[in-house]
Structure formats: C-alpha cells, structure tokens
N, CA, C and O atoms as a MOPAC input file, in Angstrom:
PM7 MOZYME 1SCF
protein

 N     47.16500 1   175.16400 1   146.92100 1
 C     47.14200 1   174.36700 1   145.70600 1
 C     45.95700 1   173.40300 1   145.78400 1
 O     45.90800 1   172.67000 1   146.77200 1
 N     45.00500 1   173.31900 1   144.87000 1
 C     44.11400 1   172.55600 1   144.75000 1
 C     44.74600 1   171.28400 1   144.85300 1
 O     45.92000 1   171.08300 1   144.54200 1
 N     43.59800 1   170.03600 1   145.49500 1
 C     44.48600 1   168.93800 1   145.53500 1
 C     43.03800 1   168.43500 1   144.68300 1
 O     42.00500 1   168.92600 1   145.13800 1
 N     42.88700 1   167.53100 1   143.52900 1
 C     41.56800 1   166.93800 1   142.51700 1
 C     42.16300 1   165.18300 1   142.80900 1
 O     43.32100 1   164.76700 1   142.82000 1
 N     40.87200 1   164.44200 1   143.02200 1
 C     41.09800 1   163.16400 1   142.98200 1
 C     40.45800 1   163.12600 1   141.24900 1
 O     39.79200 1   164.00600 1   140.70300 1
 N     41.00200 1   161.57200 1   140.55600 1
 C     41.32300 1   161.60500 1   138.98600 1
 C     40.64800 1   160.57500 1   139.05900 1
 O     40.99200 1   160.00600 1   140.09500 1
 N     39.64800 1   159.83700 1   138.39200 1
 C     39.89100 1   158.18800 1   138.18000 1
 C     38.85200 1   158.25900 1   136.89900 1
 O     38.00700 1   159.02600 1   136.43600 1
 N     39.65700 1   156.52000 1   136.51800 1
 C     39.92500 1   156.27400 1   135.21600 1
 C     38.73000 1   155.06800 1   136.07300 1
 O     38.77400 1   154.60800 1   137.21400 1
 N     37.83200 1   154.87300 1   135.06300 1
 C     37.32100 1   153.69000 1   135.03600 1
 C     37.21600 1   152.92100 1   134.20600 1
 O     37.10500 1   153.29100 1   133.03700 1
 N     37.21800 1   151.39400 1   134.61300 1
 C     37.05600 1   150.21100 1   132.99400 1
 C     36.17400 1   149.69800 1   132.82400 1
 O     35.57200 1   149.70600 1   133.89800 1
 N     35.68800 1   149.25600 1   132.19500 1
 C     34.78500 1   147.85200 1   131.89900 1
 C     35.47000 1   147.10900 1   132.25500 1
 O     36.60600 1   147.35800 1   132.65700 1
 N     34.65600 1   145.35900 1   132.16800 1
 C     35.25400 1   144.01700 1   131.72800 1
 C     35.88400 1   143.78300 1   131.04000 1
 O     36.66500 1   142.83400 1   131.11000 1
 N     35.75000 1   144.79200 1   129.84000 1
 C     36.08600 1   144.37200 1   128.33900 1
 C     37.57600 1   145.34200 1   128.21300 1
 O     38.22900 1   145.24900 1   127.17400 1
 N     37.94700 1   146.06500 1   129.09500 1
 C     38.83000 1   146.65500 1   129.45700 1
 C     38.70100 1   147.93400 1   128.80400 1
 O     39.75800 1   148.26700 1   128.26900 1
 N     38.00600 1   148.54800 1   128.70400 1
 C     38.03900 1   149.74800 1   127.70100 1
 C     37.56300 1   150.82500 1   128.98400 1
 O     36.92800 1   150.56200 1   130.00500 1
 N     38.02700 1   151.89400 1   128.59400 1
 C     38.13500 1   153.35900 1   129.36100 1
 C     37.05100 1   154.13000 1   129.13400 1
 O     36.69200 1   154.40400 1   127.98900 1
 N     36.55900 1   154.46400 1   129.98400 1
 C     35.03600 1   155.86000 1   130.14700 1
 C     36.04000 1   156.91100 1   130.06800 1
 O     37.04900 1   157.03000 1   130.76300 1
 N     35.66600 1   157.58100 1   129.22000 1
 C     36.18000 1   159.05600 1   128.90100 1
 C     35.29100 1   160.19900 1   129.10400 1
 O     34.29100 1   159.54300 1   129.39400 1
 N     34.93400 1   161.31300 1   129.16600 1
 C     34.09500 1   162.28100 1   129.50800 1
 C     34.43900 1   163.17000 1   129.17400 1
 O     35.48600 1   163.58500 1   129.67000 1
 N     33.59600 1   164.15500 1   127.90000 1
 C     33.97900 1   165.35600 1   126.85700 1
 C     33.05300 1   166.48400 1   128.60800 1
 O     31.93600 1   166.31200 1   129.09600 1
 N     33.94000 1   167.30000 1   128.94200 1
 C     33.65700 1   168.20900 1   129.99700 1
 C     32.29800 1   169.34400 1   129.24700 1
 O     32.28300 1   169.45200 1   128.02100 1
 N     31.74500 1   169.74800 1   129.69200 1
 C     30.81900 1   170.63700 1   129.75100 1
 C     30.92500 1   171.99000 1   129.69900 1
 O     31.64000 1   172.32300 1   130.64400 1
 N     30.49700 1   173.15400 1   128.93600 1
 C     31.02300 1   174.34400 1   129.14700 1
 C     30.48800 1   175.35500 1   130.41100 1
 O     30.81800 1   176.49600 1   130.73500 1
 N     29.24000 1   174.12800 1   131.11700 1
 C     29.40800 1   174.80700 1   132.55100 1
 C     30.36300 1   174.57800 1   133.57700 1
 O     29.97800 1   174.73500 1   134.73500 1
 N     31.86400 1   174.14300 1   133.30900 1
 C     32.49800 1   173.67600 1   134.48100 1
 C     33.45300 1   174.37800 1   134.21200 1
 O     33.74600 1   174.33000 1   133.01700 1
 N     34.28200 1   175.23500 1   135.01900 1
 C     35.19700 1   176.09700 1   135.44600 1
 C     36.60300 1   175.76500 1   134.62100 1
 O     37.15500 1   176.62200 1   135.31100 1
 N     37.39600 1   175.41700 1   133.99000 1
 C     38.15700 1   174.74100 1   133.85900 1
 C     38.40400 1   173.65000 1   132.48700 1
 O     37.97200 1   172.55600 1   132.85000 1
 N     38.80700 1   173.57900 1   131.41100 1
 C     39.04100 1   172.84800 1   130.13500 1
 C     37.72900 1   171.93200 1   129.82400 1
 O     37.44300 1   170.74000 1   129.93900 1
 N     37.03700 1   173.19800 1   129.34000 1
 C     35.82900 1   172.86600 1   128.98800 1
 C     36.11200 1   172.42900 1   127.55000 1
 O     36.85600 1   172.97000 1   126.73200 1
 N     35.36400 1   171.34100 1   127.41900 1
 C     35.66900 1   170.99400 1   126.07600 1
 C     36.52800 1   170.11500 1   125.40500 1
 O     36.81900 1   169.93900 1   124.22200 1
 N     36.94400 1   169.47600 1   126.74800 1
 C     37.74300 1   168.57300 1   127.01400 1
 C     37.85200 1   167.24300 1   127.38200 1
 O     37.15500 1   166.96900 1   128.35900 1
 N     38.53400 1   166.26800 1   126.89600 1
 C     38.33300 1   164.77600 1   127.20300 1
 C     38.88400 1   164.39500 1   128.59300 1
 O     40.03500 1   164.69400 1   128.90900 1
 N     38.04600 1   163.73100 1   129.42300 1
 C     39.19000 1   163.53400 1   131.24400 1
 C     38.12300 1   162.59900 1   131.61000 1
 O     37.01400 1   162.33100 1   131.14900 1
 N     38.95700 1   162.12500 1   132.76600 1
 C     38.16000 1   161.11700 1   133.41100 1
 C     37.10500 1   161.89500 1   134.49300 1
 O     36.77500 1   163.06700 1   134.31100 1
 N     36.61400 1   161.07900 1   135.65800 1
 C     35.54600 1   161.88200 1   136.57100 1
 C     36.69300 1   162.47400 1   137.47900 1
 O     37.76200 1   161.89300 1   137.66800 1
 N     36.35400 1   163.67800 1   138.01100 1
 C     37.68700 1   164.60200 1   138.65600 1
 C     36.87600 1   165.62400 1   139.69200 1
 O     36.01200 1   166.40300 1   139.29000 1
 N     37.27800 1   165.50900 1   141.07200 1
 C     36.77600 1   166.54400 1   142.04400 1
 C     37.69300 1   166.91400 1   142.36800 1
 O     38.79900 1   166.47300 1   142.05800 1
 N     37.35500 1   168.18000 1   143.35900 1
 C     38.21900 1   168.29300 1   144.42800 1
 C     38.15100 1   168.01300 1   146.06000 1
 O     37.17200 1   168.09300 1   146.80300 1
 N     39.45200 1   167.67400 1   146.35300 1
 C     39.41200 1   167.27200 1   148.00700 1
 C     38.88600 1   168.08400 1   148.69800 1
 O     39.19900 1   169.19500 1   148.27100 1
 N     38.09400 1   168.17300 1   149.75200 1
 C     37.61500 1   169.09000 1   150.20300 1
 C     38.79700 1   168.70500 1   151.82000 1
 O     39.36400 1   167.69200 1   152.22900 1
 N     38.70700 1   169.97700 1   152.24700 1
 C     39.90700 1   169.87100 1   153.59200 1
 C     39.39300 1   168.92200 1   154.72400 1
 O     38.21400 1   168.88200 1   155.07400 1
 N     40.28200 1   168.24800 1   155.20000 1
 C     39.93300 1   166.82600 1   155.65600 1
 C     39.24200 1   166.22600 1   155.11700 1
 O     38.29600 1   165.99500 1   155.86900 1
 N     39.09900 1   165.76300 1   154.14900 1
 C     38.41000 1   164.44300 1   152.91100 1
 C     39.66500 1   163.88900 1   152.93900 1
 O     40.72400 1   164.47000 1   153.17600 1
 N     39.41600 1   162.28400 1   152.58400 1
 C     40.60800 1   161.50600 1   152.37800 1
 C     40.10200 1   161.49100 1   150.54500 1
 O     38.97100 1   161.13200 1   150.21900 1
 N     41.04600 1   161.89400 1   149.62300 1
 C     41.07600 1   161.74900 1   148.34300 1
 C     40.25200 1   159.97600 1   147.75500 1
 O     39.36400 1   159.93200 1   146.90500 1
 N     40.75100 1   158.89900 1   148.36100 1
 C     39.67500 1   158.07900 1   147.85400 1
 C     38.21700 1   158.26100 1   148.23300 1
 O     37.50000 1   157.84400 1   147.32300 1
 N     37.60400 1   158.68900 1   149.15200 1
 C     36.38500 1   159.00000 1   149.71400 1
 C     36.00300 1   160.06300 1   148.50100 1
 O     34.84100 1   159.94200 1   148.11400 1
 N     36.74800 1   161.03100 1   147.87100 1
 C     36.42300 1   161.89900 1   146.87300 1
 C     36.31500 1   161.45900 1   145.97600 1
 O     35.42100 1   161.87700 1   145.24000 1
 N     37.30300 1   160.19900 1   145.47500 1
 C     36.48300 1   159.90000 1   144.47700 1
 C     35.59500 1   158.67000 1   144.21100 1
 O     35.18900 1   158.25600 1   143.12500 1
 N     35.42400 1   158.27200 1   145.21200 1
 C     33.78000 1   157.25900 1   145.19000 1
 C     32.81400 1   158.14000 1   145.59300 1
 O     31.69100 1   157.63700 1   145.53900 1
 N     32.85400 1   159.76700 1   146.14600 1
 C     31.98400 1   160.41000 1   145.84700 1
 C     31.59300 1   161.01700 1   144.22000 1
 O     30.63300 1   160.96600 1   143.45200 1
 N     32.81500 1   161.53600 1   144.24100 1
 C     32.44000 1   161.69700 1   142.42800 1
 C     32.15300 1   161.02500 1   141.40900 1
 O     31.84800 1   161.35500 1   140.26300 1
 N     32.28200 1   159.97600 1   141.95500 1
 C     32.02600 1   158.67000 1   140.63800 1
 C     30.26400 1   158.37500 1   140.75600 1
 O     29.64000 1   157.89700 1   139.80800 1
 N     29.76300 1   158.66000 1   141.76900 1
 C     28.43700 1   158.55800 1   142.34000 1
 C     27.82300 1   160.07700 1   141.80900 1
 O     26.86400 1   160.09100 1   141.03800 1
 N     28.32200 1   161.07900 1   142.18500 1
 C     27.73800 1   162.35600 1   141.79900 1
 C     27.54900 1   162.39500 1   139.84800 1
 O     26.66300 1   162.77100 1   139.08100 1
 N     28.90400 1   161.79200 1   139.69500 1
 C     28.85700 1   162.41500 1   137.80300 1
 C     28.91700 1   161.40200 1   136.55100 1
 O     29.15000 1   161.58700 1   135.35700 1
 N     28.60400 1   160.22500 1   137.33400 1
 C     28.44000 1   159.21300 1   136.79500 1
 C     26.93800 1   158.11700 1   136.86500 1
 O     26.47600 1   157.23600 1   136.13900 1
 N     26.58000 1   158.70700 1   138.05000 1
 C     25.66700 1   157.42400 1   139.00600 1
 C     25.95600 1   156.19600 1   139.11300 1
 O     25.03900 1   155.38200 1   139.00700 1
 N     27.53500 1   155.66900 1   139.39100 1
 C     27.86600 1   154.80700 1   139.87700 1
 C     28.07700 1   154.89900 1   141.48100 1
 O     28.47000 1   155.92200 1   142.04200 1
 N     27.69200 1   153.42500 1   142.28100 1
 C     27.83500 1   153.46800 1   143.43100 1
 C     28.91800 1   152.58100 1   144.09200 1
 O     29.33700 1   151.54800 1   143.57000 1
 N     29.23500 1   152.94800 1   144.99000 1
 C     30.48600 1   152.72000 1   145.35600 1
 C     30.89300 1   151.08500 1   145.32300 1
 O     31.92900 1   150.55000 1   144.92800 1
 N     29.70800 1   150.52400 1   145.87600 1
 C     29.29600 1   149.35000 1   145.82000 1
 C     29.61700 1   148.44400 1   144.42500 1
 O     29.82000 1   147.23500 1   144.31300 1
 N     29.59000 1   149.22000 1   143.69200 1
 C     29.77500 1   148.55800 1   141.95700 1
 C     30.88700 1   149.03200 1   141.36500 1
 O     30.91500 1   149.09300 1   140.13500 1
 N     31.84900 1   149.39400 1   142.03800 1
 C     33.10900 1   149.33000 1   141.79300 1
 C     34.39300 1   149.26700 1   142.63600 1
 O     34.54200 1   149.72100 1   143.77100 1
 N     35.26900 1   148.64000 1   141.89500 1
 C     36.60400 1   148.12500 1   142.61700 1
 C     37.88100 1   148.98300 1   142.44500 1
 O     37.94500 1   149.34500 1   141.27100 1
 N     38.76600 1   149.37600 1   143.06900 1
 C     39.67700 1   149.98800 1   143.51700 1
 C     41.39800 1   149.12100 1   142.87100 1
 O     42.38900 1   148.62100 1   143.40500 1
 N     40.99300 1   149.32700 1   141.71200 1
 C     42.39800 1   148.21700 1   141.18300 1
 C     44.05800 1   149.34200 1   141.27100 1
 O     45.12100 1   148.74200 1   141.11100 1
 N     44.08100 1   150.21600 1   141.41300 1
 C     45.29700 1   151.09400 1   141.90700 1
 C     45.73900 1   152.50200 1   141.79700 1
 O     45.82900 1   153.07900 1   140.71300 1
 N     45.93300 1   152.88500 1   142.60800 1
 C     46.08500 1   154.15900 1   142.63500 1
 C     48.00200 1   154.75200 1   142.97800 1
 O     48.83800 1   154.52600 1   143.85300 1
 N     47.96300 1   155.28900 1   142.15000 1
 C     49.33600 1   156.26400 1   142.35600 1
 C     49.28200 1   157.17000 1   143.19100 1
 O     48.27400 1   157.68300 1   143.67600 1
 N     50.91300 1   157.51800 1   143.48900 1
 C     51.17500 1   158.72700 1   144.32300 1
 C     50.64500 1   159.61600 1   143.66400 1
 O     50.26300 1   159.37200 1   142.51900 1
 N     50.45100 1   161.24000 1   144.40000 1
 C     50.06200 1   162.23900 1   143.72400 1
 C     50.85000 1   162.64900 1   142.74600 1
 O     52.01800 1   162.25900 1   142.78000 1
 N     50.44400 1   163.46400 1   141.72200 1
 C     50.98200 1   164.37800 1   140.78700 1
 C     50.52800 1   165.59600 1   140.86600 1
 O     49.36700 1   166.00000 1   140.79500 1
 N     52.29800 1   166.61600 1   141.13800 1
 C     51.98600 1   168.03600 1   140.87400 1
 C     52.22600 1   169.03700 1   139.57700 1
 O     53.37100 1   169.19200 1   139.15200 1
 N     51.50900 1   169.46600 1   139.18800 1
 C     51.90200 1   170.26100 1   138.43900 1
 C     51.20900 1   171.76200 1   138.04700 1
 O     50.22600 1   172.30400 1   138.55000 1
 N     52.04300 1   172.19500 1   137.02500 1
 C     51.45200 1   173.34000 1   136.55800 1
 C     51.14800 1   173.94100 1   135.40000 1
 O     51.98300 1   174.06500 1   134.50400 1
 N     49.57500 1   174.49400 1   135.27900 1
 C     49.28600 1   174.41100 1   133.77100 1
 C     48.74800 1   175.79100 1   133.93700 1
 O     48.54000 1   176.28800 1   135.04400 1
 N     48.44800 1   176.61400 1   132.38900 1
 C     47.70800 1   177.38600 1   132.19900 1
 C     46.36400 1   177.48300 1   131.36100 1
 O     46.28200 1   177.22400 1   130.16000 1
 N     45.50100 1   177.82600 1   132.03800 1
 C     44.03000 1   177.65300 1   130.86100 1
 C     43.57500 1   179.11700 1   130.90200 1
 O     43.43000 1   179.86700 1   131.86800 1
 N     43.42600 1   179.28100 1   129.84100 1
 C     42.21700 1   180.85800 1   129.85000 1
 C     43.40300 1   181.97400 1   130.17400 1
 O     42.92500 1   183.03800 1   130.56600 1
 N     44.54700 1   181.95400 1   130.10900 1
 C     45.38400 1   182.89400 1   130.55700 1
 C     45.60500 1   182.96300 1   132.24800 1
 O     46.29400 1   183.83200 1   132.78200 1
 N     44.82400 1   181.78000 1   133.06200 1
 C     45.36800 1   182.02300 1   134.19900 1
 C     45.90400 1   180.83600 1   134.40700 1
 O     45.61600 1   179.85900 1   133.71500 1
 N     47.17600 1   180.79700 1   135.89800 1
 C     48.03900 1   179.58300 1   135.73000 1
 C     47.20000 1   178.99100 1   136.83500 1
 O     46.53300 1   179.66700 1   137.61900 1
 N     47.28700 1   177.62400 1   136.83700 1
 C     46.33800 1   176.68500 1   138.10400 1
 C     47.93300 1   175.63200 1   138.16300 1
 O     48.72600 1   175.14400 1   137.35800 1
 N     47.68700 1   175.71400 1   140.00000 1
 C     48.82100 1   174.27200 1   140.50300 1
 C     48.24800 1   173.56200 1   141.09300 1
 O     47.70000 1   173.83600 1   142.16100 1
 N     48.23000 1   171.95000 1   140.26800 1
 C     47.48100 1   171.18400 1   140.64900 1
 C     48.22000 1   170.01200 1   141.45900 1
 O     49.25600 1   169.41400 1   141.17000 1
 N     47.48500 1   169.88900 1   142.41200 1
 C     47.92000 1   168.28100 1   143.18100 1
 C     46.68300 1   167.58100 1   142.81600 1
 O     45.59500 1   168.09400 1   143.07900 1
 N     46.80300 1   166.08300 1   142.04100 1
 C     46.56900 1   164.98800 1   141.36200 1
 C     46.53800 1   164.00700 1   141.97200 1
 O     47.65800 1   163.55300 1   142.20600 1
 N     45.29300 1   163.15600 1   142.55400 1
 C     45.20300 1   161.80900 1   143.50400 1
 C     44.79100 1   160.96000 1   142.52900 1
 O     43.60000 1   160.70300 1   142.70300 1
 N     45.35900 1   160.27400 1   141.34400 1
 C     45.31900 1   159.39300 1   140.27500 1
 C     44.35200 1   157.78200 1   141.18500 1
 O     44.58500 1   157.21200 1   142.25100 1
 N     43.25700 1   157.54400 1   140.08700 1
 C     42.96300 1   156.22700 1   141.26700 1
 C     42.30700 1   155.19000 1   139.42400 1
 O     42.04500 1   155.78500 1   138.37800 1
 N     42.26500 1   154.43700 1   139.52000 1
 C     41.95200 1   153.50300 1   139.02000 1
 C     41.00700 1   152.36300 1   138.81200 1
 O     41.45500 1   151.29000 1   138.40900 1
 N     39.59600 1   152.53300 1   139.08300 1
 C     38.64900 1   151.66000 1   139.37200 1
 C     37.80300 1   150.79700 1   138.11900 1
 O     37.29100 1   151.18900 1   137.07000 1
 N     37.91700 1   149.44800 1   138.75000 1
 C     37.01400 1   148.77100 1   137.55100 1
 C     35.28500 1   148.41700 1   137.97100 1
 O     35.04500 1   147.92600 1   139.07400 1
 N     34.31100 1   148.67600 1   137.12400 1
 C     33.15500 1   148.90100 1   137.45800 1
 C     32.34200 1   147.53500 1   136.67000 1
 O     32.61300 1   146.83300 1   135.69600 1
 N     31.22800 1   147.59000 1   137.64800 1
 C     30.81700 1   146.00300 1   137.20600 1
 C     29.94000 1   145.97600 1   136.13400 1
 O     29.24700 1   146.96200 1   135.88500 1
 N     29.88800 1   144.97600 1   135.47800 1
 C     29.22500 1   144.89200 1   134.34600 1
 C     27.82600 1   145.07300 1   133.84000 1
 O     27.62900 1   144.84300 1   132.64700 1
 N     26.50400 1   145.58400 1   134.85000 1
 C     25.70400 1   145.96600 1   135.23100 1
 C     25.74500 1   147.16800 1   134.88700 1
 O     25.16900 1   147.44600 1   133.83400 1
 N     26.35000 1   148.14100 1   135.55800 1
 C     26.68400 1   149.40500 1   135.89900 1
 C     26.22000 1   150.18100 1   134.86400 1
 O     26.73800 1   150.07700 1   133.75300 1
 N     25.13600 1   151.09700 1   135.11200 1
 C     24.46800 1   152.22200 1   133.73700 1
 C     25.01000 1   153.26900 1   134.07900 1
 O     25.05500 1   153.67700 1   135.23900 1
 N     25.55000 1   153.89800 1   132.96800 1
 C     26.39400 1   155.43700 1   133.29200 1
 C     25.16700 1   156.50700 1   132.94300 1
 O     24.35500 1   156.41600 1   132.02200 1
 N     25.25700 1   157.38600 1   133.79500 1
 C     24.49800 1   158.29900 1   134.23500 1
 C     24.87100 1   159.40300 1   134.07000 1
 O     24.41400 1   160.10900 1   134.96900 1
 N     25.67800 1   160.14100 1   133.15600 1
 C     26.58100 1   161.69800 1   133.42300 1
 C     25.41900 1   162.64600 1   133.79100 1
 O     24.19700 1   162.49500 1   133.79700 1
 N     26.40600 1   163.89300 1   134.16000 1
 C     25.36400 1   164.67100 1   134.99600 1
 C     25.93900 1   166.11000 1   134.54800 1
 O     26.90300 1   165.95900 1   133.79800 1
 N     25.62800 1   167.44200 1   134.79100 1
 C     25.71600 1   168.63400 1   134.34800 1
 C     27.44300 1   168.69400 1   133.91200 1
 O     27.70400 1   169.49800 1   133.01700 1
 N     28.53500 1   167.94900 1   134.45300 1
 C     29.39700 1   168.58500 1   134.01300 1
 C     30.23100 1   167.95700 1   132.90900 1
 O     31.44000 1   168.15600 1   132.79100 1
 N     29.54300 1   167.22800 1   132.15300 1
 C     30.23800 1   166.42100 1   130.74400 1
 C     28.87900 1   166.46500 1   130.00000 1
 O     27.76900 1   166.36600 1   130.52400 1
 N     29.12500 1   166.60900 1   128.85800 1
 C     28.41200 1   166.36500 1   127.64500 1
 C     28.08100 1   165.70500 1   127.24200 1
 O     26.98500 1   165.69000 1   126.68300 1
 N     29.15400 1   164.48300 1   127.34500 1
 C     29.02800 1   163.03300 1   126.40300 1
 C     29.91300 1   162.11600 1   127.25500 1
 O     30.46800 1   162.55500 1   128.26200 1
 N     30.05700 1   160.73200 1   126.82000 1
 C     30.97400 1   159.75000 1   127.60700 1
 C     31.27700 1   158.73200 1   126.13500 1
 O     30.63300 1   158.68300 1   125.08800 1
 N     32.22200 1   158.16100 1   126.45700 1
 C     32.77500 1   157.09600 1   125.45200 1
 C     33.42000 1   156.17000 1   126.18400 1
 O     34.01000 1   156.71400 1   127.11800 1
 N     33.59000 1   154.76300 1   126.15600 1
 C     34.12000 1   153.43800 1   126.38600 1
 C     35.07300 1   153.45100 1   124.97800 1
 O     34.67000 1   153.16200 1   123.85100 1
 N     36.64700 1   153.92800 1   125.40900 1
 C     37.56500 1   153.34100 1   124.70900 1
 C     38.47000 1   152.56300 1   124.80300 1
 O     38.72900 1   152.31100 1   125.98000 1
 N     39.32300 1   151.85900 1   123.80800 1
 C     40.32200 1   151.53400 1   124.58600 1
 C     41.00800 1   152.10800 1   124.40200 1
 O     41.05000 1   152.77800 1   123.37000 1
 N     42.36200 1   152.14500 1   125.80500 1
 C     43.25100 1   152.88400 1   125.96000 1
 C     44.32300 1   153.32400 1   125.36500 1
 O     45.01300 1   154.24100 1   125.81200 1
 N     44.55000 1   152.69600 1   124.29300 1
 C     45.61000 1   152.93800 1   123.47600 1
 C     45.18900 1   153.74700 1   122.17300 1
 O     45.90100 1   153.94400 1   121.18800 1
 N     43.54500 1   154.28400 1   122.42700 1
 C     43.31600 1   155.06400 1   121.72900 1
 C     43.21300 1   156.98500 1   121.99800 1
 O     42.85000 1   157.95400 1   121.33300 1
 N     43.70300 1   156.76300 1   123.19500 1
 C     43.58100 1   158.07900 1   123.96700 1
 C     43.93500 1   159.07200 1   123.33600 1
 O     43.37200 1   160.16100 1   123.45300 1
 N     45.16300 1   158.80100 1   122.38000 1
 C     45.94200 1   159.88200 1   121.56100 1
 C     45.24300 1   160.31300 1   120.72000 1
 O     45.76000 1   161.24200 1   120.09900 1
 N     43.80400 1   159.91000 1   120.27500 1
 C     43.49800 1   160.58300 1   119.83400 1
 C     42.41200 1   161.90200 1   119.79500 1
 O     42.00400 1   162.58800 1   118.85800 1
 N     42.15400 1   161.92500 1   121.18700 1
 C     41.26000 1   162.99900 1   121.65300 1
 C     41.87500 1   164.02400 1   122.67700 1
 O     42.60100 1   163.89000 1   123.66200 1
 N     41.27700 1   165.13300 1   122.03300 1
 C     41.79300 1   166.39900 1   123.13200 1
 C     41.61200 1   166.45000 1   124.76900 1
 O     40.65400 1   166.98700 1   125.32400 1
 N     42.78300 1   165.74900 1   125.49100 1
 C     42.26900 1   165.78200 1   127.31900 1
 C     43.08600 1   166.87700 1   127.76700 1
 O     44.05700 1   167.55800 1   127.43600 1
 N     42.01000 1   166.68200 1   128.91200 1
 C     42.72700 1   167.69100 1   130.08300 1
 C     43.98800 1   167.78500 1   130.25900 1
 O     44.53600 1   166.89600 1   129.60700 1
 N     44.81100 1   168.48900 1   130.87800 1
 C     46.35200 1   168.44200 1   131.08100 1
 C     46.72700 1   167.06800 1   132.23800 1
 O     46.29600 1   166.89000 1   133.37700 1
 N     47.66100 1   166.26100 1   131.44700 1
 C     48.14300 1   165.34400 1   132.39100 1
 C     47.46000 1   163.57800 1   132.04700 1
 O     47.84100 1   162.43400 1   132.29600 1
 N     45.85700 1   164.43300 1   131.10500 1
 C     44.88500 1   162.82400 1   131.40000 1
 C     45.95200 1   161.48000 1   130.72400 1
 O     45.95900 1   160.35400 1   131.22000 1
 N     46.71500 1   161.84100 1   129.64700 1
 C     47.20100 1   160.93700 1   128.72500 1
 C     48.51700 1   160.41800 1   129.52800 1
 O     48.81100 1   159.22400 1   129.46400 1
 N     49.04400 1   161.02500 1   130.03400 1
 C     50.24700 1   160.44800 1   131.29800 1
 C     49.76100 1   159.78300 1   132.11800 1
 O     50.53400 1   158.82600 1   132.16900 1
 N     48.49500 1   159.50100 1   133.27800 1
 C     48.00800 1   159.15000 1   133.48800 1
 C     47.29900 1   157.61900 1   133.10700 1
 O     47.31100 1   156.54700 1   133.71200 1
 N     46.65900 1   158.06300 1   131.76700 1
 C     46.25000 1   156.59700 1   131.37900 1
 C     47.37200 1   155.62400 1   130.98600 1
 O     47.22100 1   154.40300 1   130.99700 1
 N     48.72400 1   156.37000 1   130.57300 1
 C     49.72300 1   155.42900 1   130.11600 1
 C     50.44600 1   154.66100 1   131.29400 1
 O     51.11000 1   153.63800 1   131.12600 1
 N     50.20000 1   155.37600 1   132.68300 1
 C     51.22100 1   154.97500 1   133.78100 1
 C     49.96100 1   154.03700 1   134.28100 1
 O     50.52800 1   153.17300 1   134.94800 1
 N     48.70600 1   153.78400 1   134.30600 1
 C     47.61600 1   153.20900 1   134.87400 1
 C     47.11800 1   152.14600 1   134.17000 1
 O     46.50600 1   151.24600 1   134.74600 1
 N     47.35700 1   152.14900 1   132.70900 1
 C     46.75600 1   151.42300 1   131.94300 1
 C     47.54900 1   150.66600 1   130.84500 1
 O     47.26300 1   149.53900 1   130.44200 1
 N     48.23900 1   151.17700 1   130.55700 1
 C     49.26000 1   150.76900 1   129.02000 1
 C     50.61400 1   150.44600 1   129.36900 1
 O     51.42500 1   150.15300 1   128.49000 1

C-alpha cells in the first residue's frame, strides 16, 4: 500500500494553497489537492513532506512551520478503473510571509483560499476531510 505524505499549507492571512494537478502526474489529474508525495521505504513521512514542499512548491524548509499533523488515513479509491489503497500522512504547515510559490511540472495552477471554500472545487479523494479535520 502506498503510504503519500499530504500537507495543507497557510498563509498569515489564513487562507489555503490549493494545487489544480497536472495531466503529467499519474493519478487525478485535474484535480484540486494539496502538495502530496510518496514515502519512500525508510523515509520518515515528515522528511517527505518538507521534501515535497521544496520540490513542488520552492518552499524551504526553513520558511515553514509544522502547526499539526494527524494520524494516518487509510483508504480506498478508484481512478481510471483501477482501485489504489492509500496510507495518508496528513501534516499541516504554516509558511512565512515572504515565501514565493514556485509550482513545478506537476500542478498547473495554485490558489490561496480560504478554507471554508473548499466545497467548491473538484479535489482529490479525501482532500476535503482533511481540510475540515485540519482547518475548520
């Protein structure tokens, strides 16, 4: 089972980076989610995702804070007709006010919302449970 670290990042102003996925990336292309890797075997899941936040964002680790992270979430979804079981390392970071977002090959676009607007864009499986248990 794949294990993907998740994180949600904020502003000051408290509003959420969202990321419309790319149709070069394997997986719900076309889709609203936060920055999302996978663990690689022996990686500790936060190390994954202050790597990914650096890889698909160009934020550095340095310019952001670690405000909470949940237990994992498992589940199971289907995309494209095949089923994927995912283990979910949910993390939560607020990024400093400086901070220039940088996306990189696997999102299209980015948006600063706030969170209570989530419902209204198409995410990945799980993103909107997530922002409600992290944020709202």
């Amino acid at each position: 089972m794949p294990k993907v670290a998740t994180c949600l990042l904020i502003n000051d102003d408290g509003k959420l980076l969202i990321l419309k996925r790319s149709d070069k990336v394997r997986t719900y292309k076309g889709l609203w989610g936060g920055i999302a890797g996978y663990v690689e075997e022996n990686e500790d899941p936060y190390e994954t995702a202050i790597k990914e936040i650096r890889e698909e964002v160009g934020i550095k680790k340095e310019d952001v804070s670690l405000i909470r992270q949940l237990d994992p979430i498992v589940f199971t979804d289907f995309y494209n007709g095949e089923q994927y079981c995912w283990e979910i390392f949910p993390f939560l970071f607020k990024i400093e006010k400086n901070s220039k977002i940088n996306i990189d090959w696997e999102h299209l676009e980015y948006l600063l919302i706030s969170p209570s607007e989530i419902g209204k864009y198409d995410t990945v499986p799980r993103f909107k449970d997530i922002v409600s248990i992290l944020l709202l």
